[in-house]
N, C-alpha and C positions, 0 to 999 in steps of 0.2 A: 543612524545606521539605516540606509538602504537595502532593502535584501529583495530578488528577481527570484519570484515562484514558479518551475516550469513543471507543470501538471495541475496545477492550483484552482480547477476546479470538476477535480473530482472527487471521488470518497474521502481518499486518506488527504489530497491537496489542500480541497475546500476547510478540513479542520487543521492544518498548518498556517495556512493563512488567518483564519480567527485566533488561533493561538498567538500568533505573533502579531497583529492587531491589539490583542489584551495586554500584550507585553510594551506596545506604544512605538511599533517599529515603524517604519515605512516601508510598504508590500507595495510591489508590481508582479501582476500577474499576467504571463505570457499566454495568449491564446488563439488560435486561429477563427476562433467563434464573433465577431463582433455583438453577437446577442448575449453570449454566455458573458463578454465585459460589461455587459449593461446590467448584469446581475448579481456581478461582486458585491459582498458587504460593504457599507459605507467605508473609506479610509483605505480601502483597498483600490489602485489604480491598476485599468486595463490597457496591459500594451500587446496590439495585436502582430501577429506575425506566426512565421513556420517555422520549425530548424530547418528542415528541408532546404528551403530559400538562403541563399549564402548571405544575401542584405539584410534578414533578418539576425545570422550571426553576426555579421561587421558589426549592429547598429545597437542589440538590444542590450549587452552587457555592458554598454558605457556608463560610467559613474554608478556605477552597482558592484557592493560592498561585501556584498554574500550572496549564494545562490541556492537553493533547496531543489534538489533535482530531481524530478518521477520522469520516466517515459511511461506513456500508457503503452499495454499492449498491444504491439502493430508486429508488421512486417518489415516496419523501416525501424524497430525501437534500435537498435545497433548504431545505426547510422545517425541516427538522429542525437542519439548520446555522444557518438564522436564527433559529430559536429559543434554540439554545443559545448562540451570543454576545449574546442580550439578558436571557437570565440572569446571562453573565461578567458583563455589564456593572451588571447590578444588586446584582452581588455586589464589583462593585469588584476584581476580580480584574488583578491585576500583568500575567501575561504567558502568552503563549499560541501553541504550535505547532501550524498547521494544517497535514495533508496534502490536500494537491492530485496533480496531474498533470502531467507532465513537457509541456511547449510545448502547453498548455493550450488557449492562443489562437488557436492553429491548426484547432482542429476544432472548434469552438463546436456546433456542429451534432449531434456527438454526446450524447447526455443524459448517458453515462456521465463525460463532457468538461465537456460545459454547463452541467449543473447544479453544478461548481464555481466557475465563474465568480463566480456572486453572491456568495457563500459568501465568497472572495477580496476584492472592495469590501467587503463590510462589515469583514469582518477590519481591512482597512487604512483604515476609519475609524473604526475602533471606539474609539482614545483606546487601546485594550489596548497592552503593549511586543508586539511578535509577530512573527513568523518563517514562511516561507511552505516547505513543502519537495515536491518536486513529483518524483517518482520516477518512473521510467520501467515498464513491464515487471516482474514479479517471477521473480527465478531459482526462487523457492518457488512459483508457479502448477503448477510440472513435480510436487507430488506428484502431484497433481490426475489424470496422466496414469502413476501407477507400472504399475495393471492393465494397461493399452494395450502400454506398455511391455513387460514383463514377460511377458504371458499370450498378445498376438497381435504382438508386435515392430513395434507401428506409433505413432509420435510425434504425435497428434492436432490441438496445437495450430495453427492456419491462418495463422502468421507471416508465410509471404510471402518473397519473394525480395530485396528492398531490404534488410530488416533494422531491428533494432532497439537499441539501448544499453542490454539488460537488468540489470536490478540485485539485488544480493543487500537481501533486507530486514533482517539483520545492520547494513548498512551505514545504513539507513534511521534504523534503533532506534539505532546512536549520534548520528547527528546528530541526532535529536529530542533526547536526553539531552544532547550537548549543548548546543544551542539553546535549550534550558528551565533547564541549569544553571550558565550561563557568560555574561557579557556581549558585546558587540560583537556578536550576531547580530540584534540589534532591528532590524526595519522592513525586513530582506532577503529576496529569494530564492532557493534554493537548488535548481538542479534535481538529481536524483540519479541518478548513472544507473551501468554497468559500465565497463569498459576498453576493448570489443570489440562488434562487430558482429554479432547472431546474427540469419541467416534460419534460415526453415523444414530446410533441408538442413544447416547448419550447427550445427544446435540433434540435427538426429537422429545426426546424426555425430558431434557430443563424447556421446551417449547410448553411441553404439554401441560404440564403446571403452571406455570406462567400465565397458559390462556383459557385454562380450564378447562381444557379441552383433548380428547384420546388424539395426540399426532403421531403420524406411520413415520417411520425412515422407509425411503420406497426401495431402498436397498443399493448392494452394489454392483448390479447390472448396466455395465456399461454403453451396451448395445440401445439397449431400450435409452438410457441416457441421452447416448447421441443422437437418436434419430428425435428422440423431444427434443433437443436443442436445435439441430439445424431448423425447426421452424424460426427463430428467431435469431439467432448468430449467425456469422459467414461460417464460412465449412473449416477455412485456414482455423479458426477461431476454436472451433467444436475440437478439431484434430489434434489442438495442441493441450486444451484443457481434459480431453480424454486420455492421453497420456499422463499428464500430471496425476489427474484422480488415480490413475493405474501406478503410479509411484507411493501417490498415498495409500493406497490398499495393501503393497507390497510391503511396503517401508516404515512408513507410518511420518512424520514430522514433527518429532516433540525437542523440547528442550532440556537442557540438563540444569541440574541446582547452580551450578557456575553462571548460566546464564540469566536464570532469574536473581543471580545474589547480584552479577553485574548492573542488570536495569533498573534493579532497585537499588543500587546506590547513585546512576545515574536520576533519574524521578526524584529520588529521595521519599518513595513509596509502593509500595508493591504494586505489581503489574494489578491492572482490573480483571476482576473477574466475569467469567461467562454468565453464571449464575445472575449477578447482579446486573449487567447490561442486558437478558433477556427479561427478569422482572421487570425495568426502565420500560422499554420498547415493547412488551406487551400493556402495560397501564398508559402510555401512548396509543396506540392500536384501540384500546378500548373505549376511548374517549369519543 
């Protein structure tokens, strides 16, 4: 079984592709980085290209058997996702897991949100066998914040007080694996999400024991948020993430029992917990 990774090397990509490496598949991973190909895991092949570029969709879904679909967040994510199932489609490709977002249809509004929507219809008329997986939250967003952590004892991310049903992307990467190499997942969706409810204080609190150390939530100040961020994000990028955060403040993004009873029968094991991946990742960090 050949299977074509398109996001595959980043957070949640890079452990799809090790997952299905352990599994003994054959992974190609699509990227426009010629350096980032030179960095795949062994076993893992780098085929470089764009969606954007039409040659890249005529060319890359030939003889590829399954396709695991992330767009990263852009400007073109829309376009780029309808591009590339009208390559699946031209290449006759069997079957295909898209990642989306967890209760999607709640915030259309958001672009980080919205622009999967489309991405979703086509998917599910695409004729492809295909699998929807829609993840909450990532418990791996927290490297993002190790410095913060670590250098001024302050948790940055603007979680909010409601909470959210975060998820390990461990937990992600085997359900893509097996929704790509197993039957009975065709034409479903799966939201993905943790065990537990993490706000902002909640998130710096399992931090804090973890590192031994007193961590702030710096709160859910948005303003101040964004003007920290635009030092290092585009502005489209800050605009669209300070919305979201302003949904989770408002909203919160948790899951219901239905959907933890689901993923755990997909896994065949309870979602991971917060608790336990920040124990990990801080005795890493201490090393």
């Amino acid at each position: 079984m050949k299977v074509l990774i398109i996001g595959g090397t980043g957070t949640v990509g890079s452990q799809v592709v090790r997952e299905l490496l352990a599994r003994k598949v054959m992974v190609q991973v699509l990227t426009r980085s010629a350096d980032k190909a030179k960095g795949l895991p062994t076993g893992a092949q780098g085929v470089i290209g764009d969606l954007l570029d039409p040659s890249t969709v005529r060319s890359v879904f030939k003889d590829v058997d399954a396709v695991f679909m992330l767009i990263a967040v852009s400007t073109t994510e829309t376009h780029e996702g309808l591009m590339a199932l009208n390559g699946m489609r031209m290449a006759e490709v069997k079957r295909l897991v898209y990642m989306s977002v967890h209760n999607v249809e709640q915030a259309p509004h958001l672009p980080h949100f919205g622009s999967k929507l489309p991405i979703e219809t086509v998917v599910k008329s695409s004729g492809i066998a295909y699998t929807i997986l829609r993840p909450n939250n990532f418990f791996q967003n927290d490297y993002w914040y190790k410095d913060a952590m670590l250098n001024y004892s302050v948790y940055p991310q603007p979680l909010g007080d409601l909470g959210l049903s975060r998820v390990d992307v461990r937990d992600i990467a085997e359900a893509a694996a097996i929704s790509l190499m197993s039957s009975g997942h065709e034409g479903k969706t799966y939201n993905l999400v943790g065990p537990s409810v993490c706000t902002g204080e909640i998130t710096a609190e399992a931090w804090s024991r973890a590192l031994d150390k007193d961590i702030s939530y710096a709160g859910n100040d948005l303003d101040a948020w964004e003007r920290q961020s635009l030092k290092f994000l585009p502005a489209w990028m800050v605009f669209d993430f300070r919305l979201m955060y302003k949904f989770f403040q408002d909203k919160g993004l948790k899951a219901t029992p239905d959907d933890i009873r689901r993923q755990t029968r997909l896994l065949g094991h309870p979602p991971r917990s917060f608790k336990n991946f920040v124990m990990e990742t801080a005795a890493m960090w201490k090393v």
